[in-house]
C-alpha positions as CSV (number, residue, x, y, z in Angstrom):
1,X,-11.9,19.8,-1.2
2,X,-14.0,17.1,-2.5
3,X,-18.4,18.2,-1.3
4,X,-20.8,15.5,-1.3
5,X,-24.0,16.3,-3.3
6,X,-26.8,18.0,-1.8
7,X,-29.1,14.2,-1.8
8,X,-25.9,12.2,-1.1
9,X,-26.4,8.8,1.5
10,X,-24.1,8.4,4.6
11,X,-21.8,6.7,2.2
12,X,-20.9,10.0,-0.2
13,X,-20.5,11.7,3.3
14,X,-18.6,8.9,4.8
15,X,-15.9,8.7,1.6
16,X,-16.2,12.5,1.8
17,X,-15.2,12.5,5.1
18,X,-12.1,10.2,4.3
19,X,-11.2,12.1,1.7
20,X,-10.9,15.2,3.7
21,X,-8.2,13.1,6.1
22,X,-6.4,12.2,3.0
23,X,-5.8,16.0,2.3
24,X,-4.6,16.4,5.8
25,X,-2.0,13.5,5.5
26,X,-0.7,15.6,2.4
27,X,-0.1,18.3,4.6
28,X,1.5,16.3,7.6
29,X,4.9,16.6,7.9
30,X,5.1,18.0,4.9
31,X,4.7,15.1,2.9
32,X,8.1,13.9,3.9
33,X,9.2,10.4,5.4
34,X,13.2,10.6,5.6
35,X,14.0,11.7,8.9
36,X,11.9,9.1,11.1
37,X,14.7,8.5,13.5
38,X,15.4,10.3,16.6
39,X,18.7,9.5,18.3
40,X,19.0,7.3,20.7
41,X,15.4,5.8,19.2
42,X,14.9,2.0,18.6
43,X,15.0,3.0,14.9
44,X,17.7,4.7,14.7
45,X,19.5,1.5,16.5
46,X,18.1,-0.7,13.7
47,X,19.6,1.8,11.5
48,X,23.3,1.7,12.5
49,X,22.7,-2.0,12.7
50,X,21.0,-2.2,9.5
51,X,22.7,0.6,7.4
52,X,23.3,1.0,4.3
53,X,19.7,-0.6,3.9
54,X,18.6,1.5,6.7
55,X,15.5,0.1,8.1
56,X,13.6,3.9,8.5
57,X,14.8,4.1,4.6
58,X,12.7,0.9,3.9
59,X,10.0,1.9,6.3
60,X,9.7,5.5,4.8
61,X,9.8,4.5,0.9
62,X,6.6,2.5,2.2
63,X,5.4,5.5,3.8
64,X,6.0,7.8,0.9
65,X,4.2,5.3,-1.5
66,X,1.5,4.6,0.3
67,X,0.7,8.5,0.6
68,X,1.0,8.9,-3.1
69,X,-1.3,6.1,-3.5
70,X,-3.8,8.2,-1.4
71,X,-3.5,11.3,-3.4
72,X,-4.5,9.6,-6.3
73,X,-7.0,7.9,-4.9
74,X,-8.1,11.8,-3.9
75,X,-7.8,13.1,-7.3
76,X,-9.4,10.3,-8.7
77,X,-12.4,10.2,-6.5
78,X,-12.8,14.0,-7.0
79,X,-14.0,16.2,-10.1
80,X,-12.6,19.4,-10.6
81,X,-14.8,20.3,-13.2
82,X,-17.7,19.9,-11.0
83,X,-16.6,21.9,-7.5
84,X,-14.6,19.0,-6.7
85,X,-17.5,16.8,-5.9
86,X,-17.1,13.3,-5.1
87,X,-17.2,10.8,-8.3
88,X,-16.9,7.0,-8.2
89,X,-15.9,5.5,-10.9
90,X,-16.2,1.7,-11.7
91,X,-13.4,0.3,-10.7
92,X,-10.4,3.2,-11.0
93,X,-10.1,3.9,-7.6
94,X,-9.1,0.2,-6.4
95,X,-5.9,-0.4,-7.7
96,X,-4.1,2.2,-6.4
97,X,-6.2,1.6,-3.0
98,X,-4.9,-1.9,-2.9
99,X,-1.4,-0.6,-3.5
100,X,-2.1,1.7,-0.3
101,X,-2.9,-1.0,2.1
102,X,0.0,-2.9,1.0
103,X,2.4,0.1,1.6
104,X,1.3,0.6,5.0
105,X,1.2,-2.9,6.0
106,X,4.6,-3.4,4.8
107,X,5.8,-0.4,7.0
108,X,4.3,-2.2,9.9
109,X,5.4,-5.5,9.2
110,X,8.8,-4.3,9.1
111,X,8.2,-1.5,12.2
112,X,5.8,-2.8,14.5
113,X,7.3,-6.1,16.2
114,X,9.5,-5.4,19.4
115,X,12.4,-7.5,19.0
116,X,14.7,-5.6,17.4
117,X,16.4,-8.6,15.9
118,X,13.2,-9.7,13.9
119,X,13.0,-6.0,12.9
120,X,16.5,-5.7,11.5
121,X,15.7,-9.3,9.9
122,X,12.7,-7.9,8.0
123,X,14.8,-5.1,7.0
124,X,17.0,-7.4,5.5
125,X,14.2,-9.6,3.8
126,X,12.8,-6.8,2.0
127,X,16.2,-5.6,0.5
128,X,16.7,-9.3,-0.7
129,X,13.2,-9.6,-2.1
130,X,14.4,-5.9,-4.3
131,X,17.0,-7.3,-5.4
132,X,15.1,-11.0,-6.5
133,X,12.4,-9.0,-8.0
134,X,14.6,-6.4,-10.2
135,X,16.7,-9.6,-11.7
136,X,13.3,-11.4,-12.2
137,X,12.4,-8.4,-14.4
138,X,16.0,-7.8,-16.0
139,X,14.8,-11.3,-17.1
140,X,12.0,-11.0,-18.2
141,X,13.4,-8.0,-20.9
142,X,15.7,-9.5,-21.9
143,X,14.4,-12.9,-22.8
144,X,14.3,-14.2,-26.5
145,X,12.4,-13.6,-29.2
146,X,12.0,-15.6,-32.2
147,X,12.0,-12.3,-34.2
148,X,15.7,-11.9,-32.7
149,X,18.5,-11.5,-35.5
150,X,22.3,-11.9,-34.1
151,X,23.0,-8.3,-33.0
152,X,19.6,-8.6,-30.8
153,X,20.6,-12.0,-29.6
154,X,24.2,-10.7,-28.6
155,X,23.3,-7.4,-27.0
156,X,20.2,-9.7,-24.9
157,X,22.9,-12.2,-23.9
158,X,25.4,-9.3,-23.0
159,X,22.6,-7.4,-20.8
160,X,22.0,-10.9,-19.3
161,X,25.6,-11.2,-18.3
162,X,26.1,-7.6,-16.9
163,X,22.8,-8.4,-14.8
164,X,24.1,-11.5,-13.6
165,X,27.0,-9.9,-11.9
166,X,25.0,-6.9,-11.0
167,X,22.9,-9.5,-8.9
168,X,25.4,-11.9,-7.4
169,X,27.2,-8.6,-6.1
170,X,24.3,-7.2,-4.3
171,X,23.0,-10.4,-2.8
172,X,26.7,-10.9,-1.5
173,X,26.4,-7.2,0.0
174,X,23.3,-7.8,1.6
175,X,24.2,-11.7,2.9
176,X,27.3,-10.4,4.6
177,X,25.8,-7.7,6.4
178,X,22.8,-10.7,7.8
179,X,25.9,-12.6,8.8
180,X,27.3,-9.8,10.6
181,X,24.1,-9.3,12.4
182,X,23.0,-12.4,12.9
183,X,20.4,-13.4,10.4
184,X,20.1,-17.1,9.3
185,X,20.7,-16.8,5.2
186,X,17.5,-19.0,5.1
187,X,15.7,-16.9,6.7
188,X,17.1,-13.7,4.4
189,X,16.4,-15.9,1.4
190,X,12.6,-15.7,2.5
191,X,12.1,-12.4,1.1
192,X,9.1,-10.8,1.8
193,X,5.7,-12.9,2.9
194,X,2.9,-12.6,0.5
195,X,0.5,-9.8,1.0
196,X,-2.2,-11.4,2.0
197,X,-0.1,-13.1,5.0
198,X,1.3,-10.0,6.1
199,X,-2.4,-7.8,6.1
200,X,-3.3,-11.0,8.4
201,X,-0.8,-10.7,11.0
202,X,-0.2,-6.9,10.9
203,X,-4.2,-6.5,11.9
204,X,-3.6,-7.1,15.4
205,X,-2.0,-3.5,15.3
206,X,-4.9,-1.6,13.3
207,X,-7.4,-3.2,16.1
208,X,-9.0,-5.1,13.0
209,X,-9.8,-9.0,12.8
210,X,-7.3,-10.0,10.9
211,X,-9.7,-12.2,8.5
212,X,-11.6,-9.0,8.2
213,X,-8.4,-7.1,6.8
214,X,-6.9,-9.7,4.9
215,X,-10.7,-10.6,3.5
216,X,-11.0,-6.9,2.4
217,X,-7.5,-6.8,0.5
218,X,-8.4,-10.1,-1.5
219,X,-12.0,-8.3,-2.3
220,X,-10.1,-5.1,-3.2
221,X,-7.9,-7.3,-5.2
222,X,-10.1,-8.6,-6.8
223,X,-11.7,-5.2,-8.6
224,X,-8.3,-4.1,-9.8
225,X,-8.7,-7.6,-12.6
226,X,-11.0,-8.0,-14.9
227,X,-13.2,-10.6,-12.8
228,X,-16.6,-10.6,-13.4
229,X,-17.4,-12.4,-10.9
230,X,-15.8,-9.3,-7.9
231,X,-17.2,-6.7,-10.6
232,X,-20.7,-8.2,-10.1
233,X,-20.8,-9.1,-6.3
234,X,-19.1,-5.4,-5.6
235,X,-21.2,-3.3,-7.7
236,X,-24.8,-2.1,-7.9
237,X,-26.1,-4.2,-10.8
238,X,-29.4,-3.0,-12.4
239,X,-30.8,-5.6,-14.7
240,X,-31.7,-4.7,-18.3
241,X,-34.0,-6.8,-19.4
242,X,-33.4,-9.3,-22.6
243,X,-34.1,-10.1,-26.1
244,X,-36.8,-13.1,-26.5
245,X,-34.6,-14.7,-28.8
246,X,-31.6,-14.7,-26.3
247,X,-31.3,-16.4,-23.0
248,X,-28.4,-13.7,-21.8
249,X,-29.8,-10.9,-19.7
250,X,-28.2,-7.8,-20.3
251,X,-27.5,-5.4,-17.2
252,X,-25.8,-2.4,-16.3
253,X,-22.8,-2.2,-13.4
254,X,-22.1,1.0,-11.4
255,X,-19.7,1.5,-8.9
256,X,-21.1,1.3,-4.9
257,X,-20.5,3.9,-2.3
258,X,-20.1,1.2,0.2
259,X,-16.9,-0.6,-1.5
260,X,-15.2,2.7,-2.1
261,X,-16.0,3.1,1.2
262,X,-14.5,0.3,2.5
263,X,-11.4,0.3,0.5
264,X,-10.3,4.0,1.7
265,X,-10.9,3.2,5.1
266,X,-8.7,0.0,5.0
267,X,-6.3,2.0,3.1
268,X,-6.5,5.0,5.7
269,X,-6.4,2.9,8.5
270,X,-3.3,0.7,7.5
271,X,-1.6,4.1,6.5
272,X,-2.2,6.0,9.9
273,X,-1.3,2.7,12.0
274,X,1.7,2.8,9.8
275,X,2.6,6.1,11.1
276,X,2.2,5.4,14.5
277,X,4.3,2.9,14.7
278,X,6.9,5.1,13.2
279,X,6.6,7.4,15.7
280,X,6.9,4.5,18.4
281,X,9.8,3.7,16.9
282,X,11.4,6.7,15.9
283,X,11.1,8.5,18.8
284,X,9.0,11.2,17.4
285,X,5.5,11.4,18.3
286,X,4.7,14.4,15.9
287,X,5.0,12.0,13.3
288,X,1.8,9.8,14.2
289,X,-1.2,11.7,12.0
290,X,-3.9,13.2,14.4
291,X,-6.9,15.6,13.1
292,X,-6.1,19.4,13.1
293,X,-8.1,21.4,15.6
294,X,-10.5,22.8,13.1
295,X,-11.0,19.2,11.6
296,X,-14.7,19.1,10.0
297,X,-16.8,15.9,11.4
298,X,-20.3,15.2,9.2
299,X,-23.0,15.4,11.4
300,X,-23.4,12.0,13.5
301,X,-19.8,11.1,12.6
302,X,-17.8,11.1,16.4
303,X,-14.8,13.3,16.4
304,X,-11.8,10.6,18.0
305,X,-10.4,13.3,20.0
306,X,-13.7,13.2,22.1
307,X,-12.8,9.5,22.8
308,X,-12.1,9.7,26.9
């Protein structure tokens, strides 16, 4: 496991820290997120309502992702070469951060509210938003090219066509079923909201503000582009100096401790929620994450099983 240097500030020890929960979550339940649903649980209602596009199926993709998200963000953040101690590099680390916080907050968004019709609606959403996204990118593939010679052409236009059918057949699939249950089409045709909206109203279950949450995902966001404007306000920037005959100053970006920092604990902390409300739901408490009994705190960091 990742070991902060020997001179390292609270912020090595704090991502260190983190880092040593992400292992755990490797470990807990085995890495597996397909049998969330007790019987007789709320989830495993929304299932038999919701089946074949089972809600805990939907929920537990997010889960799975949102883990693997996490061991990369461990694998990155760690050198092997060096006794696994803790490297940052620029901006590596953010994307697949971001893509953690979304994947929890998705699995709350679609868990965590307690009307099982909205539930069972935002199941349905999110199958509807697949299915818009994978012809958007059929699309996209298949689109011309002004290179294209009349065997490219036909075999595009083909592809086009098989796609087309592909679509309208699931869509129907999926539409029947929301009629069946009793979800408005134009409320299925909403897909999912964007990001952003959903980190905003799913804070209110991580205990966060929810401009704080969604605030951090658009900063987070923001280092996985090539802005200079993020890179410069979220990075230590140490000033180079410049030629006389130019008026550009030079300068030299490394990553902070503080932003990593921040981004695994948004990530960890929409992940964990995310698993606790799938143990709410699911009627299985042993799938909500706590800390192992021999659990190392760094000094001056409380232990949450202390909390009274």
């Amino acid at each position: 496991m990742a070991r902060p240097q020997p001179d390292a500030d609270d912020n090595y020890r704090h991502i260190w820290h983190r880092l040593q929960i992400v292992e755990a979550l490797e470990n807990h339940l085995g890495g597996r997120h397909w049998d969330l649903a007790a019987p007789g649980s709320a989830l495993a209602a929304d299932d038999d309502l919701t089946s074949p596009y089972s809600t805990s199926q939907v929920a537990g993709h997010s889960l799975a992702f949102g883990l693997d998200m996490l061991r990369t963000a461990r694998m990155i953040l760690t050198n092997p070469a060096k006794n696994h101690a803790i490297r940052l590099p620029l901006f590596g680390a953010y994307p697949v951060l971001r893509s953690a916080m979304e994947a929890g907050a998705e699995a709350i968004w679609i868990l965590a509210d307690e009307d099982q019709h909205e539930r069972v609606s935002r199941t349905l959403r999110a199958r509807w938003e697949d299915i818009t996204r994978d012809d958007q990118a059929a699309l996209a593939s298949t689109d011309a090219d002004q290179n294209d010679g009349p065997t490219e052409r036909s075999s595009k236009a083909k592809l086009r066509r098989q796609n087309s059918d592909n679509v309208r057949r699931k869509k129907r699939a999926v539409r029947d079923l929301a009629k069946e249950v009793g979800v408005a089409e134009d409320v299925l045709r909403q897909g999912l909201p964007g990001f952003g909206p959903m980190l905003q109203e799913t804070a209110r279950y991580t205990g966060i503000q929810s401009n704080f949450q969604r605030g951090t995902w658009h900063w987070v966001s923001g280092l996985t582009h090539p802005s200079m404007s993020r890179a410069i306000s979220m990075s230590v920037v140490e000033e180079m100096g410049s030629s006389p005959s130019s008026k550009v100053m030079a300068a030299q970006l490394t990553a902070d401790p503080s932003t990593t920092a921040m981004a695994l604990d948004a990530a960890l902390l929409l992940h964990w929620t995310a698993l606790e409300q799938a143990a709410l739901r699911g009627g299985r408490p042993e799938v909500a994450w706590q800390p192992p009994a021999d659990f190392p705190f760094p000094p001056g960091m409380a232990d949450p099983r202390a909390k009274s």
